[in-house]
C-alpha positions, 0 to 999 in steps of 0.5 A, a space after each residue: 275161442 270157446 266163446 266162438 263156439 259157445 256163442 254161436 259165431 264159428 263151428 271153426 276158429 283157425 290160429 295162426 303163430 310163428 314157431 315156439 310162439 307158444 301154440 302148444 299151450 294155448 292148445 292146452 290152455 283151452 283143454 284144461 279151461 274145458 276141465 275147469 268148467 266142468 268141475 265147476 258144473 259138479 262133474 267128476 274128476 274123471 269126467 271132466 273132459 270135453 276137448 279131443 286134441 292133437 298136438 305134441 303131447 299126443 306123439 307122447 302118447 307113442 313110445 319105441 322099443 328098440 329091442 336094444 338086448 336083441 335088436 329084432 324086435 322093434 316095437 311103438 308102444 301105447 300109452 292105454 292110460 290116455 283118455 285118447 285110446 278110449 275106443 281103441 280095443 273095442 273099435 278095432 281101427 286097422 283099417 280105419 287108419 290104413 284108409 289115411 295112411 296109404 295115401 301118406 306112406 308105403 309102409 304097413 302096420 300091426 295093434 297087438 291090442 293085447 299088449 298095447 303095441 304097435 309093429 311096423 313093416 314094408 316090402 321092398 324088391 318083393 321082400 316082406 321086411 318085418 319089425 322095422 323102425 319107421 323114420 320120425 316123419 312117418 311116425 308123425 305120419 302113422 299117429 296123425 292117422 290114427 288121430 283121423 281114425 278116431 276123427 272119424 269115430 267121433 262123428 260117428 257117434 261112437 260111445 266113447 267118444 260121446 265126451 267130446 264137444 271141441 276138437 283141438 288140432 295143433 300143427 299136424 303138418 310139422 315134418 310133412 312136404 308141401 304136397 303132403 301138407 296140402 293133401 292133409 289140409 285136404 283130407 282134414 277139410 273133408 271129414 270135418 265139414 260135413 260132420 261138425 255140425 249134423 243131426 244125431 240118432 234122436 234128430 236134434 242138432 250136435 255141434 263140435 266146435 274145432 280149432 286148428 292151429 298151425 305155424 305152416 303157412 301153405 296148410 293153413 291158406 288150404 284149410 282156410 280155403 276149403 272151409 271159408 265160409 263154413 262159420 269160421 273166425 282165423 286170428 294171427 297169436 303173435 308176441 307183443 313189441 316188449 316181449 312179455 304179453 301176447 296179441 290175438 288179432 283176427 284176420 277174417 276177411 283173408 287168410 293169413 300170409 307168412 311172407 307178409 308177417 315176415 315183411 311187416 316183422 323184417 319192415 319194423 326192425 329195419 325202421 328201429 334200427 334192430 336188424 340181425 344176421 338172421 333178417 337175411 335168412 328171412 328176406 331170402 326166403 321171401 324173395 325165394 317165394 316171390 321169384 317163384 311165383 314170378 316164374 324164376 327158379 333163382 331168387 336174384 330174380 328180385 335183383 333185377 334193375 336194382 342200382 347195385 343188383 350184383 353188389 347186392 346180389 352177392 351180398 345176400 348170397 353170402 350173408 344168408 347161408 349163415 345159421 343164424 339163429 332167432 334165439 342168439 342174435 347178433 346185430 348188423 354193423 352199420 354199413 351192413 344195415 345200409 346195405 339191407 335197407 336199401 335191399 329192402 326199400 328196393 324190393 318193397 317199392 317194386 313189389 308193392 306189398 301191403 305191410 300192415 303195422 300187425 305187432 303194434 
């Protein structure tokens, strides 16, 4: 990835993975490679940076007090100590951050940058509540604000910031609606087109490089959309066959679908005699995406015409609203695989989707 940008070839690199695929560190990977380079160039360790990110370590940077003693006083302390907040108390960023928020959220906020606290409030029925605690989704909400303040510094060329030559940006949209993921897309297209590659005060050329990863699949065909075309290389991280290596694959010429890596996934443990309950869940959903896109609210939609389509149709109703989980598998019986291939067969022959062998 820092060859991308290094070489010229992508002001953007998007990364797509599933969930506990291993994004996180890949996004902390690149940061510290940042660090090694720089310590290799003589730089000091205090210096050695060049990588601004989101992910979820810099959540972590947010802690509450509960005011467990009082139950009053509810407070989201900052770490100050971050590298992250460098400009914090000199560029005051309130209403910075309230230009993104009020698009995202209906509550308000307080810096005591004194102390290096944050309190929260809303109105409700005309009544000013103070010291409320927001819900975890609106924290995740607030803190992708301020990251988008500081964005904004960045390319502004605030002195603080100076440091910073990539951009890290890893699943901002983990708690977050469809409509809400498609506006943050959204929002975050716009700052970063125009601004990371543009004349500084002296006329030369600055370039950022900025990664994003994400396992959501509606964000990252709406980023992927809005920048296309801005120099920007996609790769799909996924996890070898055996389990103990990882695979980079581009994906450049279209943006990368979930229900298809889901399909190609599900089409290759059918073939290999690997089926698990879970693969009921995941072939739902596909369909449940399918229907809808066909203009039908129920999923048996798909079940249509199909020789057994109410044998079948209870089957997965049944079989799919278990929670099964990806991390304790337990193997179909045989006469329950027979039923699932044929579901399968069926479904891919009518819908004629294109699985590629991606996990070879």
């Amino acid at each position: 990835m820092r060859d991308d940008f290094k070489s010229g070839d992508a002001n953007f690199v998007l990364l797509y993975a599933y969930n506990g695929t291993g994004k996180t560190r890949v996004s902390m990977a690149f940061k510290e490679r940042g660090k090694q380079e720089l310590r290799r160039s003589g730089t000091e360790e205090s210096e050695a940076r060049d990588t601004l990110y989101f992910n979820a370590y810099t959540e972590d940077l947010f802690t509450w007090d509960n005011d467990l003693d009082g139950d009053e006083r509810r407070v989201l302390r900052i770490n100050s100590a971050s590298s992250f907040f460098d400009g914090f108390r000199q560029l005051a960023l309130d209403d910075k951050i309230r230009e993104y928020l009020y698009r995202y959220a209906s509550f308000d906020f307080k810096i005591d940058y004194d102390n290096w606290e944050i309190t929260f409030s809303n109105e409700v029925a005309g009544r000013l509540n103070e010291n409320i605690k927001i819900s975890r989704g609106e924290e995740r909400i607030f803190v992708w604000c301020v990251f988008m303040a500081i964005l904004q510094l960045v390319f502004d060329g605030a002195e603080s910031y100076k440091w910073v030559k990539y951009i890290y940006i890893d699943d901002p949209v983990s708690s977050l609606d469809d409509n809400n993921a498609v506006i943050v897309a959204s929002d975050l297209a716009k700052l970063l087109k125009p601004n990371v590659r543009k004349e500084d005060e002296n006329g030369d050329i600055k370039k950022i490089g900025v990664a994003i990863s994400s396992h959501h699949p509606l964000f990252f065909n709406v980023i992927y959309n809005e920048i296309h075309g801005e120099r920007t290389k996609s790769y799909f991280l996924h996890r070898q066959r055996d389990g103990s290596d990882y695979a980079v694959r581009a994906s450049d010429d279209t943006p990368f679908f979930h229900h298809v890596a889901m399909l190609s996934e599900i089409k290759r443990a059918a073939d290999e005699g690997r089926l698990y309950t879970y693969h009921f869940n995941m072939l739902r959903s596909i369909m449940e995406k399918t229907a809808i896109f066909f203009g039908h609210k129920e999923f048996s939609y798909c079940f249509k015409g199909m020789p057994d389509e109410v044998l079948y149709a209870r089957a997965f109703n049944l079989l799919s609203h278990g929670k099964y989980s990806m991390y304790e598998p337990v193997q179909m019986q045989e006469e329950t695989s027979n039923l699932f291939r044929a579901v399968l067969n069926e479904f891919l022959d009518r819908y004629s989707f294109h699985v590629p062998d991606i996990f070879a």
